[in-house]
C-alpha positions in Angstrom: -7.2 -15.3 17.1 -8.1 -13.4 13.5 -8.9 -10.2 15.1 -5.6 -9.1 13.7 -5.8 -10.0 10.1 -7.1 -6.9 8.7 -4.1 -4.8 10.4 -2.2 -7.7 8.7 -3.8 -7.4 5.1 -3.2 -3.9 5.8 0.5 -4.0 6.5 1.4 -6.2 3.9 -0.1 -3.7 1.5 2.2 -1.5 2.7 4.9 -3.3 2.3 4.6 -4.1 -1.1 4.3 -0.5 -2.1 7.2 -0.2 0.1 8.9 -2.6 -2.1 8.0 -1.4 -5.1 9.4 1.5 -4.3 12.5 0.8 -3.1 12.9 -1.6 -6.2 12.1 1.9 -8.4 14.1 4.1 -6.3 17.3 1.3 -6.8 17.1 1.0 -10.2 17.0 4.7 -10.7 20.6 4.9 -9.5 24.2 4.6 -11.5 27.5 4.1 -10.3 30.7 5.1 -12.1 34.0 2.9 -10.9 37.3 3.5 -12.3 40.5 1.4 -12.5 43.9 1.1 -13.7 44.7 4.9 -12.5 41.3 5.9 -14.5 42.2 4.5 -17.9 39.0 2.6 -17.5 35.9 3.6 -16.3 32.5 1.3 -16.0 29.0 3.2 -15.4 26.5 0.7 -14.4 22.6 1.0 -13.4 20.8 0.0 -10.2 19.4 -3.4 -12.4 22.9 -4.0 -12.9 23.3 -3.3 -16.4 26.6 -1.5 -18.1 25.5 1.6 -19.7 28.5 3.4 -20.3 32.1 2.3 -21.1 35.2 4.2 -21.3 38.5 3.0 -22.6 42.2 4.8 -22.6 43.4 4.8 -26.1 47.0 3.9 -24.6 45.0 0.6 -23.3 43.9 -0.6 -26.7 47.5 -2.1 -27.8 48.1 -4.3 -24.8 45.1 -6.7 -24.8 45.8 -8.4 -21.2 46.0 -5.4 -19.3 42.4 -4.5 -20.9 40.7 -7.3 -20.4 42.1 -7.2 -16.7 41.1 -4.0 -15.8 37.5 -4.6 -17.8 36.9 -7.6 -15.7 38.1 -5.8 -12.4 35.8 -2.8 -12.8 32.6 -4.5 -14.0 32.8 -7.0 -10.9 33.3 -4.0 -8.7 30.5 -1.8 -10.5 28.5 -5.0 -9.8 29.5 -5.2 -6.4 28.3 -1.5 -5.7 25.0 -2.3 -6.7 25.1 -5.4 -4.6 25.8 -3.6 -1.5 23.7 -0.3 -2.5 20.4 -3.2 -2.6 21.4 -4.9 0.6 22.2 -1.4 2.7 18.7 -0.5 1.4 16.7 -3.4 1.5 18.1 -3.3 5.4 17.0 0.4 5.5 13.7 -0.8 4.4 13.6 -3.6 7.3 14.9 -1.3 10.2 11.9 0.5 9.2 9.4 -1.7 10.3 10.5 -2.4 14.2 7.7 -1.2 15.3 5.4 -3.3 13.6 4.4 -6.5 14.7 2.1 -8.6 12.6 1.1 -10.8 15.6 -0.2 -8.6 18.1 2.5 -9.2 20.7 3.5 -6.3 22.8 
């Protein structure tokens, strides 16, 4: 019933350096959105931190617009790093078809 477990041990190794890697390899990444015909433009990192802002000047008289557009392209900075870890943690998961933890053939 065991016979199996060191293959096991084996594969989970793998995947955690498979998922450390992966967690590197996203956080690595940046992704630049703009909005409001490119008067704004949000630069955010695969941990999902802002690390780069840029403004208009023309926007900094008319407040609402500004905070509009500044909400609008942080969610959707946020929501490219969303998708980027999902498509790649899927990536990660198509991978392993072929392995099968169980034995079964």
């Amino acid at each position: 019933m065991f016979e199996n477990m060191g293959d096991m041990a084996k594969m989970l190794e793998g995947m955690q350096g498979n998922v450390a890697k992966l967690k590197a390899e996203l956080e690595s990444k940046t992704f630049s959105v703009k909005t409001g015909g490119g008067l704004i433009e949000v630069s955010i990192n695969g941990r999902g931190e802002i690390i780069d802002l840029n403004i208009d000047d023309s926007l900094l008289s008319d407040k609402d617009s500004l905070q509009i557009l500044l909400i609008g392209a942080m969610n959707d900075a946020y929501d490219m790093v969303q998708k980027n870890q999902e498509s790649s943690t899927l990536g990660m998961l198509g991978g392993m078809n072929g392995m099968n933890p169980f034995g079964a053939k």
